[in-house]
LOMAR-438246 format. One record per residue (C-alpha): residue number from 1; z, y, x. Coordinates in pm, 1 decimal, padded with zeros to 6 digits. Each point is the difference from the previous one (the first is absolute). Layout:
<atoms>
+-----+----------+----------+----------+
: seq :       zz :       yy :       xx :
+-----+----------+----------+----------+
: NUM :        Z :        Y :        X :
...
+-----+----------+----------+----------+
</atoms>
This chain:
<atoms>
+-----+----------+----------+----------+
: seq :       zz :       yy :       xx :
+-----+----------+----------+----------+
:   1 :  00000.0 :  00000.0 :  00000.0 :
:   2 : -00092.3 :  00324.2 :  00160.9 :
:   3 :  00290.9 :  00213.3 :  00079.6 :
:   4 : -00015.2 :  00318.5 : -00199.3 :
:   5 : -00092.5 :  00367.4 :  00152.5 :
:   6 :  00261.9 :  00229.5 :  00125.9 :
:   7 :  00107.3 :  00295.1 : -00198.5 :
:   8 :  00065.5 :  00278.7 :  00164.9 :
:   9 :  00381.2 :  00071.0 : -00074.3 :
:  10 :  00127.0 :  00362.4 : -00143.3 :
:  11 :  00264.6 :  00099.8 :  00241.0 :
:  12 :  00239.5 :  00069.3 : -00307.4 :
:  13 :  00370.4 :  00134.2 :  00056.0 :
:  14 :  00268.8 : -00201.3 : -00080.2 :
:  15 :  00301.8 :  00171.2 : -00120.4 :
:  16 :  00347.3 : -00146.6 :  00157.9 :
:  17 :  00267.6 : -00089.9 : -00194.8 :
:  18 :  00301.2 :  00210.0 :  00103.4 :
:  19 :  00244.9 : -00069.0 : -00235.8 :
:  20 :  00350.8 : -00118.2 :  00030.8 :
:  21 : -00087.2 : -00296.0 : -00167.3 :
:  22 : -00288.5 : -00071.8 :  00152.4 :
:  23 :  00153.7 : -00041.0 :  00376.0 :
:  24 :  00050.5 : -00343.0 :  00077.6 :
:  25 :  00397.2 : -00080.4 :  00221.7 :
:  26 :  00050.3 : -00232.4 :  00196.3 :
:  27 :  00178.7 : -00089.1 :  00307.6 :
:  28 : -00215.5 :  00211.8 :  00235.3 :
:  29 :  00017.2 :  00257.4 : -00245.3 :
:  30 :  00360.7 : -00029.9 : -00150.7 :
:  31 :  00174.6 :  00254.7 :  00164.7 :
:  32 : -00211.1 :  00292.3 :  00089.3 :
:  33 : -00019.0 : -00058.3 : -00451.7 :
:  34 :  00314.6 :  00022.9 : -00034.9 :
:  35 :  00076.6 :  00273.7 :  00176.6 :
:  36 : -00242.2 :  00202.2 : -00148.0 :
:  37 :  00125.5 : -00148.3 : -00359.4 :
:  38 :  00434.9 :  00113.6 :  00148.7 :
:  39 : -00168.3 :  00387.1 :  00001.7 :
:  40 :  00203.7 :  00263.9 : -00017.6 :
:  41 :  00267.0 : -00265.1 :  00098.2 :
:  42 : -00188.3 :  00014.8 :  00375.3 :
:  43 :  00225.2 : -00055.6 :  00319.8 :
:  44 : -00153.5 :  00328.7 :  00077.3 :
:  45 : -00229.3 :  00315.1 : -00082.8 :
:  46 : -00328.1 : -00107.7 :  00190.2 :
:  47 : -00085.3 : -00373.1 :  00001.7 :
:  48 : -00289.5 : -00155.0 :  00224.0 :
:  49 : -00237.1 : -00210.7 : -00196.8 :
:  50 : -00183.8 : -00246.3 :  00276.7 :
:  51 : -00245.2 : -00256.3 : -00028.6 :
:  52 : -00355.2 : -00126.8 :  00105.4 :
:  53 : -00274.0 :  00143.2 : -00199.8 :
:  54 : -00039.4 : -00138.1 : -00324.4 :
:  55 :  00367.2 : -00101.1 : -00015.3 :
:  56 :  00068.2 :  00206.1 : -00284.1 :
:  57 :  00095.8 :  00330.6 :  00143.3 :
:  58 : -00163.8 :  00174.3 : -00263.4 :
:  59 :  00116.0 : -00202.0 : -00299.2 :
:  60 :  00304.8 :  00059.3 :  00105.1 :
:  61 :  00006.4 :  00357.8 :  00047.2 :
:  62 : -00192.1 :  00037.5 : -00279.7 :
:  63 :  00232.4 : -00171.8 : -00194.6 :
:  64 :  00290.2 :  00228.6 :  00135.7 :
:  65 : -00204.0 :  00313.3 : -00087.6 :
:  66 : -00043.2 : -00085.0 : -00373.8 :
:  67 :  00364.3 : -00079.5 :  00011.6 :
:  68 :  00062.6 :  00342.2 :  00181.2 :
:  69 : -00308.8 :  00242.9 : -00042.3 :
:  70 : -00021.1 :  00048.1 :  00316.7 :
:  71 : -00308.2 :  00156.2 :  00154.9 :
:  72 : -00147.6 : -00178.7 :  00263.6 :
:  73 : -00179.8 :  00173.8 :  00319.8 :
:  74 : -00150.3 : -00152.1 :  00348.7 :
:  75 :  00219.9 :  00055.8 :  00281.7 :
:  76 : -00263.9 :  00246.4 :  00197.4 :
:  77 :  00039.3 :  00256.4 : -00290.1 :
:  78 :  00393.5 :  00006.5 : -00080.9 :
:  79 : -00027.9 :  00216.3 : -00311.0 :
:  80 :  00204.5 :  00371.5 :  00060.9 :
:  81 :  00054.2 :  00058.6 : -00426.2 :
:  82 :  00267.4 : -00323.8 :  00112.0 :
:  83 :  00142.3 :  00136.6 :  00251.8 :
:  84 :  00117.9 :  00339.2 : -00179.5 :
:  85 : -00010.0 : -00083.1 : -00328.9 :
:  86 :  00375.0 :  00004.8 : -00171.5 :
:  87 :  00048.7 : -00330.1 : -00184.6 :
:  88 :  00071.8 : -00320.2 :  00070.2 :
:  89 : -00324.7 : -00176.3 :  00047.9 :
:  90 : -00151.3 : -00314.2 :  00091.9 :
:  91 : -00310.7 : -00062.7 :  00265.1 :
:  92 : -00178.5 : -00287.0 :  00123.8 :
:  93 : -00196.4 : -00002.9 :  00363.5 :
:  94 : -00269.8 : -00223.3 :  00066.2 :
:  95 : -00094.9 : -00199.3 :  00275.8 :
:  96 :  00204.6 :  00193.8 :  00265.5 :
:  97 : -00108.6 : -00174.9 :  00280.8 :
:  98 : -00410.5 :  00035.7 : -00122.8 :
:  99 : -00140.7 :  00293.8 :  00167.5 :
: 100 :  00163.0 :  00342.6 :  00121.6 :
: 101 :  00336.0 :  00012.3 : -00105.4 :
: 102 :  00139.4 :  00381.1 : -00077.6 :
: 103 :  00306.8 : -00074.8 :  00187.2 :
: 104 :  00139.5 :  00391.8 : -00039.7 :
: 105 : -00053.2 : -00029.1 : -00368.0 :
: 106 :  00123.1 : -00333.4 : -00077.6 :
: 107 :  00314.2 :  00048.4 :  00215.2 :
: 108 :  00077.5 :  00346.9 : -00218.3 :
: 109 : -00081.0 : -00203.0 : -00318.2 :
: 110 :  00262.5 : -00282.8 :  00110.2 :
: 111 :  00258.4 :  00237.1 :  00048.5 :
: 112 : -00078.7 :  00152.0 : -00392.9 :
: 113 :  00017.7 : -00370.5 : -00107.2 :
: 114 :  00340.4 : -00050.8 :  00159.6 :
: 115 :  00158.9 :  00280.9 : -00240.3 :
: 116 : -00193.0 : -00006.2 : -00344.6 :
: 117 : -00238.7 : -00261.9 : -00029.9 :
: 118 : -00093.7 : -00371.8 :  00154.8 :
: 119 : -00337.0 : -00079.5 :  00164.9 :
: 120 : -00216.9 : -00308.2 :  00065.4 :
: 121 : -00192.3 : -00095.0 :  00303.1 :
: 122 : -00268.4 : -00218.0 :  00011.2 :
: 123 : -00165.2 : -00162.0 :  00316.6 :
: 124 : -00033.1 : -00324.8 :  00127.0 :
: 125 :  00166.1 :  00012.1 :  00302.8 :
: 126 :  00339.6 :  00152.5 :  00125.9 :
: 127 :  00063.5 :  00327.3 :  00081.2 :
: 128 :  00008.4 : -00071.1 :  00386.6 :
: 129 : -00383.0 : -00105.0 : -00019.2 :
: 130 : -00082.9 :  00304.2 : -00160.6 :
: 131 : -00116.6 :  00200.4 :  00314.3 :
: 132 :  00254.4 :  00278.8 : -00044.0 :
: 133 :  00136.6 :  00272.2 :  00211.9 :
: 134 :  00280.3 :  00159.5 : -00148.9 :
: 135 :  00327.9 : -00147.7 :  00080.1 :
: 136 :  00173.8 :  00138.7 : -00268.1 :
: 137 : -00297.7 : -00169.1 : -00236.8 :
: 138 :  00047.3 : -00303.2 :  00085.6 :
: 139 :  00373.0 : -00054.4 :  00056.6 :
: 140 :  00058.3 :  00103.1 : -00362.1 :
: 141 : -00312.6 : -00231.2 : -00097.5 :
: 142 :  00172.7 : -00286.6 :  00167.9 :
: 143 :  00300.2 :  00069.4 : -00182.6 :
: 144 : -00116.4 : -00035.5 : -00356.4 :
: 145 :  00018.3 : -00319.8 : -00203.3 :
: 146 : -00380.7 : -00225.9 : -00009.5 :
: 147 : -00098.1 : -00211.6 : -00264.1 :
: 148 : -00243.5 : -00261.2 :  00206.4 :
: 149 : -00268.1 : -00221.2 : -00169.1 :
: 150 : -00114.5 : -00284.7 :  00171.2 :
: 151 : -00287.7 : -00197.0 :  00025.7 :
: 152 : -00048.6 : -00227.1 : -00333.5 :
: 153 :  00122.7 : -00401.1 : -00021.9 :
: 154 : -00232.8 : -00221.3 : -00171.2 :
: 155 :  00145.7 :  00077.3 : -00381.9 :
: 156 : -00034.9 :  00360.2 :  00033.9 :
: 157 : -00330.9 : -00033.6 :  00159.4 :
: 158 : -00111.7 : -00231.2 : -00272.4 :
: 159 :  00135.7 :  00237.0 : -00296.0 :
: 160 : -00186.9 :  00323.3 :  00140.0 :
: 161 : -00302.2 : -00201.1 :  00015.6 :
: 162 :  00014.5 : -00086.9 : -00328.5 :
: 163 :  00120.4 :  00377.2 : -00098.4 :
: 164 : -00301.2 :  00130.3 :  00207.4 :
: 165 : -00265.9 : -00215.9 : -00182.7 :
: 166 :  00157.0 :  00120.7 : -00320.0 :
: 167 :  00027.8 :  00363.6 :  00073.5 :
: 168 : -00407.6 : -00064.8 :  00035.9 :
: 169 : -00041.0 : -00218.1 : -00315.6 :
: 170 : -00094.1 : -00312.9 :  00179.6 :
: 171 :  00118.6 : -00310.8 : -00081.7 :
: 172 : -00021.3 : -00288.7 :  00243.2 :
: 173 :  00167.8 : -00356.7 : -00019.5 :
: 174 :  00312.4 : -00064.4 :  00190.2 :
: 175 : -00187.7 : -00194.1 :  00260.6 :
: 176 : -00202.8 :  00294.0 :  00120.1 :
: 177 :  00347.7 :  00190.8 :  00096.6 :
: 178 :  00146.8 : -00295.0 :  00191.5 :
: 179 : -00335.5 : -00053.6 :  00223.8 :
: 180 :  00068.2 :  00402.0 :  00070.9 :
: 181 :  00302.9 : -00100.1 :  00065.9 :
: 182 : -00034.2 : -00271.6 :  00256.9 :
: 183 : -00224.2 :  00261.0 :  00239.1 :
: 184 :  00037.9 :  00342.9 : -00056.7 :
: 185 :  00173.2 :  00241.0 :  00235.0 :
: 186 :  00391.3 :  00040.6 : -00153.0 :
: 187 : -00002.8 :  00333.3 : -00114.0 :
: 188 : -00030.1 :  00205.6 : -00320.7 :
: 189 : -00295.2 :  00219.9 :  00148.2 :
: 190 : -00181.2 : -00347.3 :  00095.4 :
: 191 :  00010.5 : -00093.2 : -00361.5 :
: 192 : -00105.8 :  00358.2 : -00148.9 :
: 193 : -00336.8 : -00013.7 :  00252.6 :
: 194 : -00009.9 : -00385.7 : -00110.0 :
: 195 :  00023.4 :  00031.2 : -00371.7 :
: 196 : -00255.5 :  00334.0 :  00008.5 :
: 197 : -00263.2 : -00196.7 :  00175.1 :
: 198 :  00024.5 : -00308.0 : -00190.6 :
: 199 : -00035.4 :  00251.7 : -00327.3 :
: 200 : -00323.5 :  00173.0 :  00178.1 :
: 201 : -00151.7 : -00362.2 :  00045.5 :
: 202 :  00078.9 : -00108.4 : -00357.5 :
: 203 : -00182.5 :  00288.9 : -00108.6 :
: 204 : -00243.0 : -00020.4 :  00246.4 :
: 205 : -00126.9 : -00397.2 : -00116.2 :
: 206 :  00103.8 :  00045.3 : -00323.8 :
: 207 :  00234.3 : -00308.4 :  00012.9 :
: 208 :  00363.3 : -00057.5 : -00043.7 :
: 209 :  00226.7 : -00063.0 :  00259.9 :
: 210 :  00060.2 : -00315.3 :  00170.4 :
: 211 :  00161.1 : -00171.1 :  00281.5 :
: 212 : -00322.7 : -00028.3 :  00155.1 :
: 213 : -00113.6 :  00364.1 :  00003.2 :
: 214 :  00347.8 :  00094.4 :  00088.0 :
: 215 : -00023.9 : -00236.7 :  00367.4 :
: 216 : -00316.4 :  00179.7 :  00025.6 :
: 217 :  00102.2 :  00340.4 : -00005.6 :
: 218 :  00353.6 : -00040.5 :  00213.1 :
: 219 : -00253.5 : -00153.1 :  00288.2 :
: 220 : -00228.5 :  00315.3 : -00096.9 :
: 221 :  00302.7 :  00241.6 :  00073.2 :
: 222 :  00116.3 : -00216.0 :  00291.7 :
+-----+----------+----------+----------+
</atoms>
């Protein structure tokens, strides 16, 4: 039987699932969640949020800023409205060890925290591999409380597979996630690139998903 042509697959967003239900816990995961789930009741203002990418970072902290409404800014552009305004506020910073790092700002906007507000920082290292040069910085980074996320076991893995696939509408036997399973690289980003291309070359043939296609396209990635 002649295999059919290729499509040529829209490149169509796909909309993450950010809610607090929607993050799956588990014992990589447990207590960075429930830290974030004790807030205010934090062992201090500013807590460190640290994991590899696609750990969850940004579940999490969005999570905490629905909870919160706080805003949320990158590190290289530490907002100034924060740092004078007169309440009690909130603020997230994102991947602080991504890129330049405004090390004046953020160590002004730590200081605020420390008196009317709590912060969140996100990266997926520890302060000390951050590249910075002020002392002060990163004494009272190494100070604060972190909430680490480690790399998935096999039942977390398995669960954000199948949470992936759904998130895309695509349903796929149980026998297609454990072949993933037995060879992918063990990590949440791994599975996001995984589950995308397996969606693009569904699309692309026009076929559902099988164990077969999904071998095919793990030795395609490499």
């Amino acid at each position: 039987m002649p295999e059919r042509p290729r499509q040529l697959p829209l490149d169509l967003p796909v909309e993450p699932r950010y809610g607090a239900e929607d993050f799956l816990v588990g014992p990589p995961n447990a207590a960075a969640h429930a830290l974030i789930d004790r807030w205010p009741d934090w062992p201090d203002r500013v807590v460190l949020l640290v994991g590899p990418e696609g750990s969850g970072k940004t579940h999490l902290s969005a999570i905490w800023r629905e909870r919160t409404g706080a805003i949320a800014m990158p590190a290289s552009a530490v907002n100034e409205t924060v740092l004078t305004s007169g309440e009690a506020c909130a603020v997230v910073i994102e991947d602080c060890d991504q890129g330049a790092l405004d090390e004046h700002g953020l160590f002004h906007l730590l200081n605020v925290m420390r008196v009317k507000g709590h912060a969140l920082l996100t990266a997926r290292t520890r302060p000390r591999g951050w590249g910075i040069a002020t002392p002060d910085l990163l004494s009272r980074l190494r100070l604060a409380p972190v909430a680490e996320l480690g790399a998935p076991d096999d039942a977390l893995l398995r669960a954000v597979l199948v949470k992936l696939f759904f998130d895309r509408q695509l349903m796929v036997d149980a026998g297609v996630i454990e072949t993933l399973l037995l060879r992918m690289e063990r990590s949440f980003a791994a599975a996001q690139r995984i589950v995308a291309a397996l969606d693009r070359e569904a699309l692309s043939r026009g076929r559902r998903i099988t164990r077969v296609m999904a071998a095919a396209v793990l030795q395609e990635i490499g």
